[in-house]
N, C-alpha and C positions, 0 to 999 in steps of 0.2 A: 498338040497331040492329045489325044482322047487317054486319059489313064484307063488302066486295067478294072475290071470289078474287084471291089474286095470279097472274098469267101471267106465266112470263120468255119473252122471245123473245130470238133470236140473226140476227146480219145478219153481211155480208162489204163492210166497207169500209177506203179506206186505214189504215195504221199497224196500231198493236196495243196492244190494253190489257194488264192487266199486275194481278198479283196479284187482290185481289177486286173490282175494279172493275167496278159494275154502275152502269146509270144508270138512274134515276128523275128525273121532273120536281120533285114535293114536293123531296124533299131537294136536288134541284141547287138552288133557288128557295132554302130554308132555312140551306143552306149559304154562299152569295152574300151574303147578306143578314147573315148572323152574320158574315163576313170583312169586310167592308163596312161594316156600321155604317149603309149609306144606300138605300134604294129605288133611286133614280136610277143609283147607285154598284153595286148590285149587278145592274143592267137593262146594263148598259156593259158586266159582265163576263162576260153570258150573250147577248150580243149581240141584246138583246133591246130594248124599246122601254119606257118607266116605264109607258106605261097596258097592255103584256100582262101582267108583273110584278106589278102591284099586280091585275091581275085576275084571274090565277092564283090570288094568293094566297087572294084572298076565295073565288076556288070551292072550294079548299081547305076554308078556316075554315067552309064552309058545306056540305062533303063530309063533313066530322071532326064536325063539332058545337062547335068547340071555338076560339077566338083563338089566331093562331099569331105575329103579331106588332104590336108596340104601336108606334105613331109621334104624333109630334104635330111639328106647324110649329116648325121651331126646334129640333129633339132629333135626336140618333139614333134609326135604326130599330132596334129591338132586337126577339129574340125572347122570346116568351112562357115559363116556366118549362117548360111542357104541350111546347113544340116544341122547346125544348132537350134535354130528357130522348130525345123522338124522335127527333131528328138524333143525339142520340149511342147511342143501342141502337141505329141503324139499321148508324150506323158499326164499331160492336161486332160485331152479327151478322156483317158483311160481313168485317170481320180476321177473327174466331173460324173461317169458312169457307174464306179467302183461299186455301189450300194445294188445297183441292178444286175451287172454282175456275176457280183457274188451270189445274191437270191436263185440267176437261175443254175449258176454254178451246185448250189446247193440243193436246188429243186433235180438238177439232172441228177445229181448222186444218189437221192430218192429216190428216185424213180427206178435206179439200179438195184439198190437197195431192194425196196419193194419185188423187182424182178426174181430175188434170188428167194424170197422166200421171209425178208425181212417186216415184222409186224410191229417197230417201234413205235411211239402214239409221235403225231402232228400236230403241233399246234402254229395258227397262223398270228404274228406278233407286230401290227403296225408298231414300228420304231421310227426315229429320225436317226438316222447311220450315224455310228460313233464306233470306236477300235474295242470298247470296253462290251460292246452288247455283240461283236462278234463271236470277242473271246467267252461271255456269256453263251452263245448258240457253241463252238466248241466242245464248254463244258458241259455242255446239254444232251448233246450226242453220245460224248463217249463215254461219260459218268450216269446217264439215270435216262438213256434207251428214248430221249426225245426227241427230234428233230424239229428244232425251232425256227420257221420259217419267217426271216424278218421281213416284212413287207416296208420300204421305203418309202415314207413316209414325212414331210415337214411337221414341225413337232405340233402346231395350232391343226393341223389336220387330224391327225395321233389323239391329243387330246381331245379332239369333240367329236372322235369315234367312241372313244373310251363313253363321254360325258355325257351323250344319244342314245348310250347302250347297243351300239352295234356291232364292239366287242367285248370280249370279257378280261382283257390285257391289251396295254399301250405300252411305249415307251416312248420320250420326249421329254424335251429339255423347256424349263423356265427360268427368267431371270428371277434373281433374289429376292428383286422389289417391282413388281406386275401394276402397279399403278400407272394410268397413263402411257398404256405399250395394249399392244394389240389381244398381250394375253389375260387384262385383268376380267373380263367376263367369264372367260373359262378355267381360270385358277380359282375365283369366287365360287362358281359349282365343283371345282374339286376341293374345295374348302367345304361345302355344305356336307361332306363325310358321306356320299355315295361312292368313293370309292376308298381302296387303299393302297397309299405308298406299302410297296413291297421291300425295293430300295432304293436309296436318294446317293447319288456323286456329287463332292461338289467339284466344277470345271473349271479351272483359272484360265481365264481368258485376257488376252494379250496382243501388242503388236508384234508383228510374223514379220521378217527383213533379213537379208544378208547382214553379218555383222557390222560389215563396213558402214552399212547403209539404215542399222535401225534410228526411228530416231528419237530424241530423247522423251518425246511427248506427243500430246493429240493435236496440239497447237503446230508441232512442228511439218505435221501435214501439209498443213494452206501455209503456211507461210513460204516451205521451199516449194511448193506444186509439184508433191509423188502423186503418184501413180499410185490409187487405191485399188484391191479389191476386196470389193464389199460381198456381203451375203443376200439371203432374199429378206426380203419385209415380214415373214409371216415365219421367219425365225428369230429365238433365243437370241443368239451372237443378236443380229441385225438390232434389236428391244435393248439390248445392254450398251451398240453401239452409240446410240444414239442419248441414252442418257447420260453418258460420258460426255458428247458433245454438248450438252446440251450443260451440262453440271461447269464444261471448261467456257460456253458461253460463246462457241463459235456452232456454225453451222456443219451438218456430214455432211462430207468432201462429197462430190460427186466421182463413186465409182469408175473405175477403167473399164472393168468385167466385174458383172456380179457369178456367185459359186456357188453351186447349190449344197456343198458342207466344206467343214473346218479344212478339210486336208486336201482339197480341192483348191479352195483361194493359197493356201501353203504351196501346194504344186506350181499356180502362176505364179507365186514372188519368187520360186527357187529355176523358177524358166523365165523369169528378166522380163515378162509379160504385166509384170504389176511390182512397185518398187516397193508396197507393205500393203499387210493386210491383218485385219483383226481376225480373231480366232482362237482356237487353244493353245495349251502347252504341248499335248501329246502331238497334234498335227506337225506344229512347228519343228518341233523334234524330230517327226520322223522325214521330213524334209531339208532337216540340216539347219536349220534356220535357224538365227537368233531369235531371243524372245523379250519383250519388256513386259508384267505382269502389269495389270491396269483394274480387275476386276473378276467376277466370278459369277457360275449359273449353277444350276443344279439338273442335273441329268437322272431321271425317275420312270423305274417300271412301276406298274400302278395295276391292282386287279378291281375288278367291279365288287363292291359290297356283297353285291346278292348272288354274287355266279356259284354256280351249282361247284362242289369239288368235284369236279371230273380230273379222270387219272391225267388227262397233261394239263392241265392247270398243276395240280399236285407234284407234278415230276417239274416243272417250269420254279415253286415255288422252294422244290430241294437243289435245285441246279441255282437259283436265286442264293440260297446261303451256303451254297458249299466252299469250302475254305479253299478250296482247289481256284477257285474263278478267284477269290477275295486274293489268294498269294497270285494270282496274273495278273490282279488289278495293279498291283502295290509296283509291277516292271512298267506302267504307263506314266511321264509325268504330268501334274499340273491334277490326279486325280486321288481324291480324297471321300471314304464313306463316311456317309454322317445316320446321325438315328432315322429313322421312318419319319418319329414323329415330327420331324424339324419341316416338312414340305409344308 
């Protein structure tokens, strides 16, 4: 059977979503249901009624070809293997993209913005996606009138726009120690003092696992053969991964899936798609996920020496210290500010 085309649409109503947030009926209905444990139980939390819920689902099972979930009198509702799997690629897809997104999520609310008569200053900000430089763009908006458009970005990319001079602001993440990792040429030029840290996180980086399932070490990787998922090569995490391996004296595991950020490979270990994965504390956290702390990076907005003070540069570097972002910092775990000068 040929599936349907997928259409996304976009509407303008109160609040604001956030990260990859997309909605769909299927999965809202699947997801309810897997938290839940109960038909009735998950109709309560979808404001919904047990006979729309349960008739949903069956147009589903009968759209799909396929049983999405099993119930009987007396049991939990539970999903099917076939809709498990679904709900969790679905939520995969949606992290894996999170970063774009959001951008244009952000970009269309601009562009309303601007519609209605709004003249706040733009500034465009290659970032590598992290929760800490959202809530930065957040506090940018609604405290100091800027709309900080993060363009996504791998951090060695980030940085050798910054270090080319193609922008006037980066943000991206380095390991602690850049020797011997892909980033010490261009941490050496942001060493030569053409630019400046504005501010430095540092990121405690860790194995990502089901409790049951973290395991004690990096050794314990190869020895039981999980299921890793790894990051790209031309990121932080991927430079810290490997000098751990390389410090415990075995080889990086070969990858299940690689992920293009922290809460991405989090996503596949808490969808049974990858049995652990390196990455942060915050990711792991917001995925439920156990953590074992193994190591640390630094995540750095950085402006150009010589960039003229234009007003969003200026409005970016008071949205950079306002105590507003630093108290949302401090609700992230595994994130810690340190001085400028320590990059």
């Amino acid at each position: 059977m040929r599936p349907n085309g997928v259409h996304l649409h976009y509407g303008l109503q109160p609040g604001h979503q956030h990260g990859g947030e997309l909605e769909h009926p299927l999965f809202g209905l699947l997801a309810a249901v897997q938290a839940s444990g109960s038909i009735q139980r998950a109709a309560t939390s979808l404001g919904a009624s047990y006979r729309h819920v349960w008739g949903a689902l069956k147009r589903w099972e009968s759209e799909l070809g396929r049983p999405l979930v099993t119930w009987t009198q007396g049991h939990p509702a539970q999903l099917t293997p076939h809709a498990k799997q679904l709900l969790a690629r679905e939520r995969l897809l949606r992290a894996r993209h999170a970063p774009q997104i959001a951008a244009l999520r952000a970009e269309l609310e601009r562009l309303f913005e601007q519609a209605a008569g709004d003249e706040s200053l733009t500034l465009v900000l290659p970032a590598t996606p992290d929760p800490a430089l959202a809530l930065l763009r957040d506090t940018a908006a609604t405290r100091h009138g800027l709309h900080l458009a993060l363009q996504a970005a791998a951090s060695l990319d980030a940085l050798r726009a910054l270090v080319e001079g193609r922008v006037a602001a980066a943000a991206f993440a380095l390991p602690e120690h850049s020797a011997d990792t892909p980033f010490a040429a261009a941490h050496a030029a942001l060493a030569a003092g053409r630019q400046v840290p504005a501010v430095v996180l540092r990121r405690t980086l860790g194995l990502m696992a089901p409790a049951s399932g973290l395991p004690g070490g990096i050794a314990a990787l190869t020895e039981v053969g999980l299921r890793f998922a790894g990051r790209p090569a031309d990121s932080s995490a991927d430079a810290v991964w490997r000098q751990l391996c390389r410090q415990a004296g075995i080889s990086p595991p070969q990858p299940e899936v690689v992920e293009p950020t922290h809460e991405a490979a989090a996503v596949a270990v808490a969808g049974g798609l990858a049995d652990v994965g390196f990455g942060s504390e915050a990711a792991a956290a917001a995925a439920g996920l156990a953590f074992r702390p193994l190591a640390h990076d630094r995540l750095l907005v950085v402006l150009a020496a010589d960039a003229a003070p234009e007003p969003a540069l200026q409005a970016l570097q008071a949205a950079l210290a306002d105590p507003g972002w630093h108290q949302a910092l401090s609700a992230l775990p595994g994130i810690e500010p340190l001085e400028a000068a320590t990059a």
